[in-house]
C-alpha positions in Angstrom: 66.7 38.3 21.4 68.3 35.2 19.2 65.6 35.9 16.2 63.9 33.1 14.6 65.7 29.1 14.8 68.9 27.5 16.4 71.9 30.3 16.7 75.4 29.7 17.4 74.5 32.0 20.2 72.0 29.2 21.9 74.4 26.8 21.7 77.4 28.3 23.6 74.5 29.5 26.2 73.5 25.6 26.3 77.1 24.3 26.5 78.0 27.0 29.0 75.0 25.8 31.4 75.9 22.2 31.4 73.4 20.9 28.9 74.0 17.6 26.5 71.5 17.7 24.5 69.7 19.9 22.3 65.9 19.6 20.2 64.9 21.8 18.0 61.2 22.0 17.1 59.9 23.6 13.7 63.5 24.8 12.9 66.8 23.5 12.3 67.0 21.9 9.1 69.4 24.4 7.2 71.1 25.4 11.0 74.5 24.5 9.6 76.8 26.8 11.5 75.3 26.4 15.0 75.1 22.1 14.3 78.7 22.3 13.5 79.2 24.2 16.8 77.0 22.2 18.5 79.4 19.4 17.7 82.2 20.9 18.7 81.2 21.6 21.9 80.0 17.8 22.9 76.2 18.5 22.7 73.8 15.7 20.8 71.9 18.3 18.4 68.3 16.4 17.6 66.8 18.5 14.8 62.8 18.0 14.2 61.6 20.4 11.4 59.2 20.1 8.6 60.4 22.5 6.5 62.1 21.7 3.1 65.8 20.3 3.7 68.6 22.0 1.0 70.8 20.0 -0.8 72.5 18.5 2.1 71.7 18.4 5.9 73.0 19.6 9.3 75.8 17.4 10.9 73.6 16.4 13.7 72.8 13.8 16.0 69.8 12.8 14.3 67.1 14.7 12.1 63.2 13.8 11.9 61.8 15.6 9.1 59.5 14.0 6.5 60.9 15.9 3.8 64.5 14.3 3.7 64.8 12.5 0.8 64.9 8.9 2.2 62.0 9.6 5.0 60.1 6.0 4.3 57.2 7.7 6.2 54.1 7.3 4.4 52.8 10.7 5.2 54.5 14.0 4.7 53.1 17.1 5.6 52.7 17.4 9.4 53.3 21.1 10.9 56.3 21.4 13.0 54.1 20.3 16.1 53.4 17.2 14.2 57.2 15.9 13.6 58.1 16.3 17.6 54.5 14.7 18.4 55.8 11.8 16.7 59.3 11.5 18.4 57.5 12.4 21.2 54.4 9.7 20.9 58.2 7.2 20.1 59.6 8.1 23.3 56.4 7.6 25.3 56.0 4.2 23.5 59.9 3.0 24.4 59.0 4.3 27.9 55.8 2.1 27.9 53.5 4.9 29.0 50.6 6.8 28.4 50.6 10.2 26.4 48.7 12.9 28.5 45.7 14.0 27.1 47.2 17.6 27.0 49.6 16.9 24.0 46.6 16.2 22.0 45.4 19.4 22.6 48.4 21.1 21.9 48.6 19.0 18.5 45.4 20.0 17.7 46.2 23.7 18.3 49.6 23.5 16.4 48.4 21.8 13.7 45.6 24.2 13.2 47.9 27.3 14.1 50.3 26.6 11.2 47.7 26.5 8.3 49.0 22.4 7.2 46.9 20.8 4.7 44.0 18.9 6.9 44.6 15.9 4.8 45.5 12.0 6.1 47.3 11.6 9.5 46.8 15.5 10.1 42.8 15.1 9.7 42.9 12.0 12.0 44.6 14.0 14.4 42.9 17.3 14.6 39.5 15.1 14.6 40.7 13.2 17.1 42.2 16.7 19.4 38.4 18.5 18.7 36.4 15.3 20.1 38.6 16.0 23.2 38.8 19.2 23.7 34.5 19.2 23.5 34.4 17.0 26.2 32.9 18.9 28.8 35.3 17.0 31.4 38.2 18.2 29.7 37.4 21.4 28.7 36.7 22.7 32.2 39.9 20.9 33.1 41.7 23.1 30.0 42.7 26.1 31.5 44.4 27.7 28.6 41.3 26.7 26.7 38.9 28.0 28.9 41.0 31.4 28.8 41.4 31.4 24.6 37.4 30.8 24.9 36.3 33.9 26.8 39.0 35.7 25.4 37.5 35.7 21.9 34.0 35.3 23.1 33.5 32.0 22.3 30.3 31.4 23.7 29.4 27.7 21.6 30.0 24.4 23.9 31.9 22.8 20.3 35.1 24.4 18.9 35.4 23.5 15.2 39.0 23.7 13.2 37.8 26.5 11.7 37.0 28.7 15.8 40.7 27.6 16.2 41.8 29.3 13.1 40.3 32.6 13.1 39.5 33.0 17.1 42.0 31.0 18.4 45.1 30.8 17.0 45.7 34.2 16.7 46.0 34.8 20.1 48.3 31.3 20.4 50.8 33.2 17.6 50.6 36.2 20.4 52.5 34.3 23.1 56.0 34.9 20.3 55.5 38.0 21.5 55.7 37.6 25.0 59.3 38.5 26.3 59.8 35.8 28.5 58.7 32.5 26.4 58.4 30.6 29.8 55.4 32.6 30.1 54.4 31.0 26.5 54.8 27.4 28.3 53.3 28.3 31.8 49.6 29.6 29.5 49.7 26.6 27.9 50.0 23.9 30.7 49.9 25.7 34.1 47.3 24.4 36.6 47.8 27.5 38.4 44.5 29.6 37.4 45.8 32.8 38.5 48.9 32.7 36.5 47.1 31.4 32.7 44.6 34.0 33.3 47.3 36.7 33.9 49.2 35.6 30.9 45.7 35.2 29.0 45.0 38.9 29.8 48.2 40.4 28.1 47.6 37.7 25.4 44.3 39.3 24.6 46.0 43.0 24.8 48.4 42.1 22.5 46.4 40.2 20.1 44.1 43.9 19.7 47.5 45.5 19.4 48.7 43.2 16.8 45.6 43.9 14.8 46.3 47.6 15.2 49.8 47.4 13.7 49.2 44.9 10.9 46.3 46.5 9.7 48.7 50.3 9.9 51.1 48.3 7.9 49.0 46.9 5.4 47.4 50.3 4.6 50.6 51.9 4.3 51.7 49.2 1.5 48.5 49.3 -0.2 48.7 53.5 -0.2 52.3 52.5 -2.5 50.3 50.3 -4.5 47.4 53.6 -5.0 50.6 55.8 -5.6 52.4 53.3 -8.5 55.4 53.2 -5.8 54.7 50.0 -6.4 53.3 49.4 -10.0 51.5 45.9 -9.9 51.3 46.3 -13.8 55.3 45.0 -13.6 55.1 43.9 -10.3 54.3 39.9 -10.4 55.1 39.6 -6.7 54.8 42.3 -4.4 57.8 43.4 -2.7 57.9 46.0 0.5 60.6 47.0 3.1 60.3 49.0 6.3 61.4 49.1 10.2 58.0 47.3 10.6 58.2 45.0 13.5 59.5 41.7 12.6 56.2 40.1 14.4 53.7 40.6 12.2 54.9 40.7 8.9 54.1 37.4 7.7 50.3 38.9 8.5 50.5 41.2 6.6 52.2 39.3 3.5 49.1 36.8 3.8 47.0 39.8 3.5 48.2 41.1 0.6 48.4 37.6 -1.4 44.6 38.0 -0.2 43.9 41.3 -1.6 45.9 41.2 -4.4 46.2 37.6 -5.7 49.7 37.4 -6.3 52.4 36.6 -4.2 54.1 39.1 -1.3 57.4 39.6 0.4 57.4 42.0 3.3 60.4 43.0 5.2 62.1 44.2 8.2 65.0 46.8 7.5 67.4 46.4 10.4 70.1 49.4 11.5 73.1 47.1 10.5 71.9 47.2 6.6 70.1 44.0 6.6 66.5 42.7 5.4 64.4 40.2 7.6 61.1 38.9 5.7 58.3 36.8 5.6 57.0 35.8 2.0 53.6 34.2 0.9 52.7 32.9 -2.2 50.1 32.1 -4.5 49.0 27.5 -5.2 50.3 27.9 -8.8 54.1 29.8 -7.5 56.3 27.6 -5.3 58.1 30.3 -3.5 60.5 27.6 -2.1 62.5 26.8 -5.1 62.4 30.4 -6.3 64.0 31.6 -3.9 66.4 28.8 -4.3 67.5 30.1 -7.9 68.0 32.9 -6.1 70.3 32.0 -2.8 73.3 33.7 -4.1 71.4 36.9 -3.0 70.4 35.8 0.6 72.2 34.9 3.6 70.0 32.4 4.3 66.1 30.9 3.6 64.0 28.3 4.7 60.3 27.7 4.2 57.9 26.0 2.2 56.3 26.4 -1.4 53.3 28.7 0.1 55.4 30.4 2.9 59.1 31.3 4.0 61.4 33.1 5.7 64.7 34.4 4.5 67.5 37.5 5.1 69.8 39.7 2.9 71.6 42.5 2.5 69.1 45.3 1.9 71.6 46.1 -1.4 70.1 43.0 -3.2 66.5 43.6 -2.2 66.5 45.6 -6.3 68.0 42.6 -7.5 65.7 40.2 -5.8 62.8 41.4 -6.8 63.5 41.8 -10.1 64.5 37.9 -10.8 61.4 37.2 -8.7 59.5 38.8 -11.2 61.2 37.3 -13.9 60.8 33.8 -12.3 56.9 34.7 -12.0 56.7 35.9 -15.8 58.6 32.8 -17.1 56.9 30.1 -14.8 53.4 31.8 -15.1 53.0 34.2 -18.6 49.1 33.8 -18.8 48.6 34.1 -15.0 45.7 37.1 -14.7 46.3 37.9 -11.4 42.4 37.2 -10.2 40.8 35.5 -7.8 39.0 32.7 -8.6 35.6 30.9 -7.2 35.8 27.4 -6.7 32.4 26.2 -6.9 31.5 22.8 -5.3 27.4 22.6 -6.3 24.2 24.4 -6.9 22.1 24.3 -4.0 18.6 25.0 -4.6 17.4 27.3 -1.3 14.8 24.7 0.1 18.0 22.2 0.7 20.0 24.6 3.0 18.4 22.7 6.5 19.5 21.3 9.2 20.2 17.9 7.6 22.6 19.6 5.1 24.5 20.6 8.1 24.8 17.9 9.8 25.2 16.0 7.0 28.5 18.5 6.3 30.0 17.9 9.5 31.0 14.4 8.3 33.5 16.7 6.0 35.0 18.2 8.8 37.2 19.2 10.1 37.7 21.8 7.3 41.2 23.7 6.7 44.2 23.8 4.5 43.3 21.2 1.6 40.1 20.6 3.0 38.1 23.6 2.1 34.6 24.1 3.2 32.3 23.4 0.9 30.9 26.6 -1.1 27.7 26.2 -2.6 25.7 28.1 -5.3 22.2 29.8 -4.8 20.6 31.2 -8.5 18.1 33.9 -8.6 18.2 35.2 -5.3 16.2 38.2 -4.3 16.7 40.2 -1.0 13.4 40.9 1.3 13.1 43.6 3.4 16.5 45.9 4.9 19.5 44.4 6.4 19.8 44.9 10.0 23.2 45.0 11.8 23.4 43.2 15.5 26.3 44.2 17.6 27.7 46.9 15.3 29.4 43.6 13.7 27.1 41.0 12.1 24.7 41.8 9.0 21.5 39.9 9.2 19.1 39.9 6.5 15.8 37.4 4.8 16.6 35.5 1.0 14.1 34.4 -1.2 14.5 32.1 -4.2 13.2 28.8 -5.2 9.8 30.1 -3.6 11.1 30.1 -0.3 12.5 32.4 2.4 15.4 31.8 4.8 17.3 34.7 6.7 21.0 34.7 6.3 23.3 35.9 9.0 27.1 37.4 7.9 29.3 37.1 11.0 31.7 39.7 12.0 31.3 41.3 8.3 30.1 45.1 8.9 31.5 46.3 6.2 28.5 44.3 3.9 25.7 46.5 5.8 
């Protein structure tokens, strides 16, 4: 109803019910209008974000966000969940009591969720939230856990980071989706079993509906790249608007960066002439300060150097995209818009065993930053036909290095 962050809206709602105090989580840092009414009404406005500040910050009560310039915290680049675990973990502390065991899990999940580097305090923690959840104790006690599980058929007794990211999370970013986001709460820490696994059902329907649309919306954007509508020999970012729902766009927008290895804007064209969008960009293109040289066009922006948020008038959208362009051909003029292999080792086939991977699980947990290792195998020949199990995953026999070893592609059909 309020769209995405703190709106001038929410507060007069909060004043008018008798609240003092407001906390944002994951949003805030460039709420300047509703912190100033905020104020004005008498309510204490606590901003926790780890997005990138502008050049000057709310009037609040307090902000916590490890990007302000004179944040002495050592490390920087929690996810949103992070920052109010540690004001959080602060409070608890001051209080002289014991976290619940829950919070970790829902660090874990948030951390995972929002695609953070896995780096420093963020690895400790997401180490520390899988040990726990693979407790067999707690995960029978987990009932939002138990539900993500069967939901996407997670049949293995140990989630890794990398079960949370594809199988997992998706479902989690489902519950914005939801209309009443007490429902959102009630899934993740209800002990009522009847209630999570009502919520968990509509979860899974619309997670298969989600896929539905973003996958309709991609093909429709990639048919205006097939037609030159959109001409990616000029186009350094790829730019496209429609009355796509505002959900899923920044799926789609990670999709394309995928398929096309440059950086995407997709957008949401509203009735009163505005555009709504989610951009993602490419490690060498910090789509942050970009749009930054550009914030004379937008009504507002927030984000981060790989992904952001921002809205305009739908008039401007020409001119954005054409100083984006410019921005990309001045920063980057030999980029060759390919993707690239990165290479960690040759592995001769013999060494791909058991003690490799358990040896690799002292790597984990693998993510943003922390890429799974990828690993080289010369000279391979394939014996005998591929079979496909399930109508989903291609199984098939290697040989090289004068030995055989059958390879299994999960959920990859389209490879049979």
């Amino acid at each position: 109803n309020d769209g995405y962050g703190l709106s001038v809206k929410t507060v007069r709602r909060a004043a008018q019910n008798g609240y003092k105090v407001l906390i944002t989580v994951d949003n805030g840092i460039t709420a300047f209008e509703p912190a100033l009414e905020a104020k004005k009404l008498g309510l204490d406005l606590i901003i926790t974000d780890h997005h990138r500040p502008h050049d000057h910050l709310p009037e609040s009560f307090a902000v916590v966000d490890p990007y302000q310039i004179d944040c002495q915290y050592p490390y920087k680049k929690f996810a949103g969940v992070g920052v109010s675990f540690k004001v959080l973990s602060l409070v608890y502390q001051y209080l002289n009591l014991k976290l619940p065991d829950k919070v970790y899990e829902l660090l874990l999940l948030g951390t995972v969720a929002d695609v953070v580097p896995i780096t420093g305090e963020n690895r400790f923690w997401v180490r520390y939230g899988l040990n726990l959840v693979n407790n067999s104790d707690y995960a029978a006690r987990s009932l939002s856990l138990k539900v993500l599980k069967e939901n996407a058929r997670v049949a293995k007794p140990n989630l890794s980071a990398t079960d949370i990211g594809f199988f997992l999370a998706p479902q989690i970013n489902a519950l914005g989706r939801l209309e009443d986001p007490r429902q959102g709460v009630a899934f993740l820490i209800s002990d009522n079993e009847e209630e999570v696994r009502h919520i968990g059902k509509i979860l899974k329907e619309l997670n298969e509906s989600r896929k539905g649309i973003e996958k309709n919306i991609f093909s429709q954007i990639e048919s205006m790249v097939n037609s030159g509508q959109i001409d990616l020999t000029n186009d350094q970012v790829i730019t496209a608007a429609g009355s796509w729902p505002p959900g899923v766009i920044g799926l789609v927008a990670s999709r394309l960066v995928g398929a096309y290895a440059r950086p995407a804007i997709v957008l949401h064209l509203t009735q009163d002439g505005l555009a709504k969008g989610s951009c993602r960009s490419i490690k060498d293109f910090n789509m942050f300060n970009a749009l930054s040289k550009c914030s004379d066009l937008l009504i507002n922006f927030g984000g981060h150097a790989a992904a952001a948020g921002m809205s305009l008038d739908a008039k401007n959208l020409p001119e954005l995209k054409e100083r984006l362009n410019l921005l990309m051909r001045q920063e980057l003029p030999d980029f060759d818009f390919k993707h690239k292999l990165s290479i960690d080792s040759q592995l001769v086939l013999s060494e791909a065993n058991k003690k490799l991977m358990s040896d690799l699980q002292y790597l984990e947990p693998f993510g943003c930053e922390n890429q799974q290792p990828l690993f080289y195998v010369k000279d391979v020949s394939l014996i005998d036909s591929p079979v496909l199990l399930k109508d989903a995953h291609v199984k098939c026999s290697v040989f090289a290095d004068g030995v055989i070893k059958p390879v299994i592609f999960f959920s990859r059909p389209e490879l049979f």
